[in-house]
LUMSE-967897 format. One record per residue (C-alpha): residue in one letter; x, y negated, z negated. Coordinates in Angstrom, 1 decimal. Layout:
REM residues N
 code      X      Y      Z
    a      X      Y      Z
...
This chain:
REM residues 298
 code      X      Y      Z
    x  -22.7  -49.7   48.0
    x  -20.1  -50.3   50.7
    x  -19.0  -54.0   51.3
    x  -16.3  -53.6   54.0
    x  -16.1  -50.9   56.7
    x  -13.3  -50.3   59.0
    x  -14.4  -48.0   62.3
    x  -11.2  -47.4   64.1
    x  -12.3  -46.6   67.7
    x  -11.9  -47.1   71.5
    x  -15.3  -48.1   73.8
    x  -15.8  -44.6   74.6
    x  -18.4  -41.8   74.4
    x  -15.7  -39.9   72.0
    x  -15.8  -42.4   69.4
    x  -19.6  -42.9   69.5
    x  -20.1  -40.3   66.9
    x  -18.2  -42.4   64.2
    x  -19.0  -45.7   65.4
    x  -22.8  -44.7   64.8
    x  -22.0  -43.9   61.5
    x  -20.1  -46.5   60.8
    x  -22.8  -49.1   62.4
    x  -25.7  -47.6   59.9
    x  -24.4  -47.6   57.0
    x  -23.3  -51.7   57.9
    x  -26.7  -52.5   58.6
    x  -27.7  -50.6   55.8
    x  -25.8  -52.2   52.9
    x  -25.4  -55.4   55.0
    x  -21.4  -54.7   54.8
    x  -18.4  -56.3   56.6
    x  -18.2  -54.4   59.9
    x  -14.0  -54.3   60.7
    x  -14.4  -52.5   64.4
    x  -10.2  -52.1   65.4
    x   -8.7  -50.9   68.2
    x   -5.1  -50.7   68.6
    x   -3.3  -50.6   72.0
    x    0.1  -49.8   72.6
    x    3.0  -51.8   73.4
    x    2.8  -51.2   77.3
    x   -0.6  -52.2   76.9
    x   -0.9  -56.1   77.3
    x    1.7  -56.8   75.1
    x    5.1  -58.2   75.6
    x    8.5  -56.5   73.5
    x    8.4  -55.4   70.7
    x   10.3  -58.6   69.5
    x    7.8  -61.1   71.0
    x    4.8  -59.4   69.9
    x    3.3  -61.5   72.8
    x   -0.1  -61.2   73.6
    x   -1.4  -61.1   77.5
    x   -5.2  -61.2   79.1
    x   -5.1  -57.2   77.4
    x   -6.3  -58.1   74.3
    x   -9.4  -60.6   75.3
    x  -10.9  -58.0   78.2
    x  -10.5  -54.8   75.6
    x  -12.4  -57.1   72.9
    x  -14.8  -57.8   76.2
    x  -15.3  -54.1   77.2
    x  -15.9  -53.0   72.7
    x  -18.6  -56.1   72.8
    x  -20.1  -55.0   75.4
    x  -20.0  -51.4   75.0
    x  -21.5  -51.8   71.6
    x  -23.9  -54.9   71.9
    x  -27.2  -52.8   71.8
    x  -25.8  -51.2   68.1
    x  -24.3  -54.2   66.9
    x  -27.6  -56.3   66.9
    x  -28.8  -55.3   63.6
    x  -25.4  -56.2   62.1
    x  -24.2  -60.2   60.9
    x  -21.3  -59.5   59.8
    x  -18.6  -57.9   61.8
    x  -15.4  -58.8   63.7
    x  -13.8  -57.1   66.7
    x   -9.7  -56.6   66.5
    x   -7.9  -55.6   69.2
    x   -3.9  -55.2   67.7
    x   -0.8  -54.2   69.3
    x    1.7  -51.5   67.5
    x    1.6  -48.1   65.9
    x   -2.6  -46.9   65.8
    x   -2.3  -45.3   62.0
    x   -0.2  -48.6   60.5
    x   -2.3  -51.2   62.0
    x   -5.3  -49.3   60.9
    x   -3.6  -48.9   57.5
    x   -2.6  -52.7   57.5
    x   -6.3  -53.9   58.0
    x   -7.9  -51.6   55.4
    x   -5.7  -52.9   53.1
    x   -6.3  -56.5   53.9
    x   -9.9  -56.9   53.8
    x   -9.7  -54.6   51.1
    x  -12.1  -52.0   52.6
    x  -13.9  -49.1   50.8
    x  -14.4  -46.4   53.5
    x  -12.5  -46.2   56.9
    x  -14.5  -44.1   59.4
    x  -12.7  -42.7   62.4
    x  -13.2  -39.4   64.5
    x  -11.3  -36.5   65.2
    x   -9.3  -37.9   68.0
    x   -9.3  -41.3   70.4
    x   -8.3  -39.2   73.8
    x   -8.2  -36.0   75.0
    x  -10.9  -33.6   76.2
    x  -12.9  -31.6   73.9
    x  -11.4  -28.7   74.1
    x   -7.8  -30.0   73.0
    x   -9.7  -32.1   70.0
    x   -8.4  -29.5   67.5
    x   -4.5  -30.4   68.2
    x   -4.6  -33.3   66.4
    x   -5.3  -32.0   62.9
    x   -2.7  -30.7   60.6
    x    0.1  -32.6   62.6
    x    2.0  -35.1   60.7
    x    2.5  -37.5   62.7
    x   -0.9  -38.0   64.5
    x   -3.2  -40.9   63.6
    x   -6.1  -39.1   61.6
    x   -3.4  -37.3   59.8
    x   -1.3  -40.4   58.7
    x   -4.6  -42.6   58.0
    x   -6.1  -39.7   55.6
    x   -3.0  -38.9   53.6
    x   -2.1  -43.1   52.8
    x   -5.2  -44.4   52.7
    x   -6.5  -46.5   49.2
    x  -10.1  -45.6   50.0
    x  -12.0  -42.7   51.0
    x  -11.9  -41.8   55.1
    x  -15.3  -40.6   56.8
    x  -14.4  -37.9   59.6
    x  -17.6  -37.1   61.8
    x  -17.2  -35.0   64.5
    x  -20.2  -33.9   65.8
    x  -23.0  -36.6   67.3
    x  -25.9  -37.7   65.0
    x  -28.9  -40.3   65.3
    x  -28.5  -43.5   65.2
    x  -30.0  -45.3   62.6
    x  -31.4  -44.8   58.9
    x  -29.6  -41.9   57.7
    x  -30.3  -41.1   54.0
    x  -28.5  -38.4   51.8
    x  -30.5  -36.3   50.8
    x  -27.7  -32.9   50.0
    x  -24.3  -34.0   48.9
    x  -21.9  -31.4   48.7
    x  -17.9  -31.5   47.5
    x  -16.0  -28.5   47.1
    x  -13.7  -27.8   44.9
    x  -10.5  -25.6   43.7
    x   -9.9  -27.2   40.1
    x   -6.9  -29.2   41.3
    x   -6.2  -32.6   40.0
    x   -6.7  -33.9   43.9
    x  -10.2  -32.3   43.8
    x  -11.6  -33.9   40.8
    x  -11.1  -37.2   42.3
    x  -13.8  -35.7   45.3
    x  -16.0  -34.5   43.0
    x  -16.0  -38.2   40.9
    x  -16.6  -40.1   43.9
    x  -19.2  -37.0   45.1
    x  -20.8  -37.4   42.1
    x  -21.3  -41.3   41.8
    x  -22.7  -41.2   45.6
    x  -25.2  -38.7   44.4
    x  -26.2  -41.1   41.6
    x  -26.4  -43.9   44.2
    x  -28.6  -41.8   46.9
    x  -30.5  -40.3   44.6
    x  -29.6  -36.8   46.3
    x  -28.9  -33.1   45.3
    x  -25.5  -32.4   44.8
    x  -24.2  -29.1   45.3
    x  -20.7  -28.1   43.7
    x  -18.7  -25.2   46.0
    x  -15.8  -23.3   45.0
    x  -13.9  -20.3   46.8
    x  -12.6  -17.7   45.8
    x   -9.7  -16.7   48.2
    x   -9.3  -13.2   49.5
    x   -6.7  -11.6   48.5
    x   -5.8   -7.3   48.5
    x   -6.4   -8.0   44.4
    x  -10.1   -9.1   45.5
    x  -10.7   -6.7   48.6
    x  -10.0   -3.6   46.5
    x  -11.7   -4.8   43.8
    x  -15.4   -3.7   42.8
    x  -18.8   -5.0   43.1
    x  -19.2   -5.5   39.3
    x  -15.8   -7.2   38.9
    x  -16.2   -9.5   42.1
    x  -19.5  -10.9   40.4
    x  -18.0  -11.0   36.9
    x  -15.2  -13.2   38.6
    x  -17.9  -15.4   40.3
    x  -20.1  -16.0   37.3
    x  -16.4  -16.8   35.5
    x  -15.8  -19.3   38.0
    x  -19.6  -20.8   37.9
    x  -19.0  -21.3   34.1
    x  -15.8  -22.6   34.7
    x  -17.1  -25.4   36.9
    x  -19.7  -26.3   34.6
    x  -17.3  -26.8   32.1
    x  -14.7  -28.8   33.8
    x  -17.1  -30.9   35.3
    x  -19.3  -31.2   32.2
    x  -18.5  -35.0   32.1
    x  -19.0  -35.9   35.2
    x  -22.6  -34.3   36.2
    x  -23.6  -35.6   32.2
    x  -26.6  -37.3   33.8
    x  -27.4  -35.5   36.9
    x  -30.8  -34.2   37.5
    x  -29.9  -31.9   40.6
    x  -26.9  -30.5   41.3
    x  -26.0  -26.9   41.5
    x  -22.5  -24.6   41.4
    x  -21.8  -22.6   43.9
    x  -19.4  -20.1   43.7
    x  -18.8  -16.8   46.8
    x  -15.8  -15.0   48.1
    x  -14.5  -15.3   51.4
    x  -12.1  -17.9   53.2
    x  -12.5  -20.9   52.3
    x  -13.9  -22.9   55.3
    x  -16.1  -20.2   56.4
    x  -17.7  -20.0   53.1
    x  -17.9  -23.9   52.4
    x  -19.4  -23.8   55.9
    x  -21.7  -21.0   54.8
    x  -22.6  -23.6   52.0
    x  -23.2  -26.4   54.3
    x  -25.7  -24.6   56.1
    x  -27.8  -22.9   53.3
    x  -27.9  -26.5   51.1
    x  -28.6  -28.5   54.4
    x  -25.8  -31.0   53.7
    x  -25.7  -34.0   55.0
    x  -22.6  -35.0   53.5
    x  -19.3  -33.0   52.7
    x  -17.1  -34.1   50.1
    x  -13.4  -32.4   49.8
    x  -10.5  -33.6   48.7
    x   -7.5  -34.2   51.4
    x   -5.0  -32.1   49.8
    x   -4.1  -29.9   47.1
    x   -1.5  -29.0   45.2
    x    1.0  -31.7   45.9
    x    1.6  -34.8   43.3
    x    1.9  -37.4   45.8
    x   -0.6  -37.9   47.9
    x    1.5  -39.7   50.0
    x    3.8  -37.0   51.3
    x    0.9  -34.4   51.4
    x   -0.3  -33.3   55.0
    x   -4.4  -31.8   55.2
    x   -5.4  -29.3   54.0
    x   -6.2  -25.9   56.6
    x   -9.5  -25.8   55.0
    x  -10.4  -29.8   55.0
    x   -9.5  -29.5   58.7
    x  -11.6  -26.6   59.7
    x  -14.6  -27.8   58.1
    x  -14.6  -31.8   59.0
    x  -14.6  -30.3   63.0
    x  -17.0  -27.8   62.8
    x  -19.8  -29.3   60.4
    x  -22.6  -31.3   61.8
    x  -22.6  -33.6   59.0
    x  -19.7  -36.4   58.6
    x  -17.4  -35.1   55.9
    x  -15.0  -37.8   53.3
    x  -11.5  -36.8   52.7
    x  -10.6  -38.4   49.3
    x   -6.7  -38.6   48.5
    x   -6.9  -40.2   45.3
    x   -9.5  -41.2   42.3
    x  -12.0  -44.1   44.2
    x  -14.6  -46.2   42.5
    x  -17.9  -47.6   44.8
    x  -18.1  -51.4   44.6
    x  -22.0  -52.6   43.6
    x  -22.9  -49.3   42.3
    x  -26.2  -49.2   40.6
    x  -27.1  -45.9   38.9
């Protein structure tokens, strides 16, 4: 299903939550392991002119061998990068070059826990920039998880009927066919005073209006599908898609990385997309744009 993999990380017990993720699912599907870290400038390398590389680069691809040689047994085929430059280019750069189909990073490289959060929803920070230009889907996962064999069993995307979130629910729905899972469509409705004042009987008539809606725009796509259900509640958004996560069991969230904007290019995460990829246990796949898996066989 996958082919090539690129785990952006540094040899440290911050990353090990996406680098065991990124490590099953290469012994898995016997993929291309691409494990990249990117050091600075004043980090072992000359000026910026130069680009000249000192001792730096061999003793950081040293410290990721050896801090990853237990995990990296079961895998063939993989290659440690150690680059100099800008962290969300270079990461960018080798995606693109080995053509990858998933780039799986966490939720920051430094920092202590409790200042984790600052990084989302700023421009110009690395998990920002790497979700809003990547070409293939980007796994965030958060929150530690076995190693090993890790199976979906519960996919779930959510949705809000945007162009951008169609592409999540295709690429939700074809890794459903592929695991064999459940998938579980989730839409929102947003609070609003309309919605708050509004009765019992018309907040369920607006619910069972959205649950038809979803089966009719995404009649094409679930043609085929054994199990799947639509989900549809009122509430804030990432509270209630969390909500969802918990009740279906996900192992897997879906969403799309934006909304509402026509380039994904120039459009920054979404509140909700944020929220919800740091507090769910399971990884979840920000998808900017319509992606197809490679050796897919339904």
């Amino acid at each position: 299903m996958f082919k090539d993999i690129v785990l952006a990380t540094v040899p440290s017990r911050i990353c090990d939550c996406a680098a065991d993720k990124a490590m099953s699912f290469a012994q898995r599907f016997e993929a291309n392991l691409y494990i990249v870290h990117v050091c600075g400038i004043e980090e072992g390398w000359g000026t910026m002119e130069q680009q000249i590389p000192s001792g730096e680069v061999s003793r950081k691809k040293s410290e990721l061998e050896e801090y990853y040689q237990d995990k990296l047994q079961g895998i063939e085929k993989y290659e440690i990068k150690v680059v100099a430059g800008a962290p969300h280019t270079e990461i960018l750069r080798l995606a693109r070059k080995v053509n990858s189909d998933l780039i799986v990073l966490g939720p920051r490289t430094r920092g202590h826990d409790e200042v984790r959060s600052r990084s989302w929803n700023i421009p110009t920070s690395c998990l920002e920039q790497v979700c809003q230009k990547a070409r293939c889907p980007v796994m965030i996962t958060a929150q530690e998880s076995p190693y090993g064999e890790q199976p979906f069993f519960n996919i779930l995307v959510a949705t809000d009927f945007t162009d951008e979130a169609k592409c999540a629910v295709a690429y939700a729905s074809q890794l459903t066919r592929q695991y064999k899972a459940n998938l579980h469509l989730v839409h929102v409705l947003e609070k609003s005073s309309a919605i708050e004042l509004a009765s019992q009987k018309e907040i369920e008539k607006d619910i069972q209006k959205s649950k038809d809606r979803l089966a009719e725009t995404y009649a094409d796509t679930l043609r085929g599908l054994e199990n799947y259900s639509l989900n549809v509640s009122e509430g804030d958004p990432g509270i209630e898609i969390l909500k969802f996560v918990r009740q279906k069991k996900a192992d897997l969230i879906l969403m799309a990385h934006h909304s509402k904007k026509k380039d994904p290019e120039n459009a920054f995460m979404g509140l909700t997309v944020a929220n919800v990829a740091l507090h769910a246990d399971c990884p979840v796949i920000s998808v900017n744009r319509h992606f197809d898996l490679r050796c897919a066989i339904y």
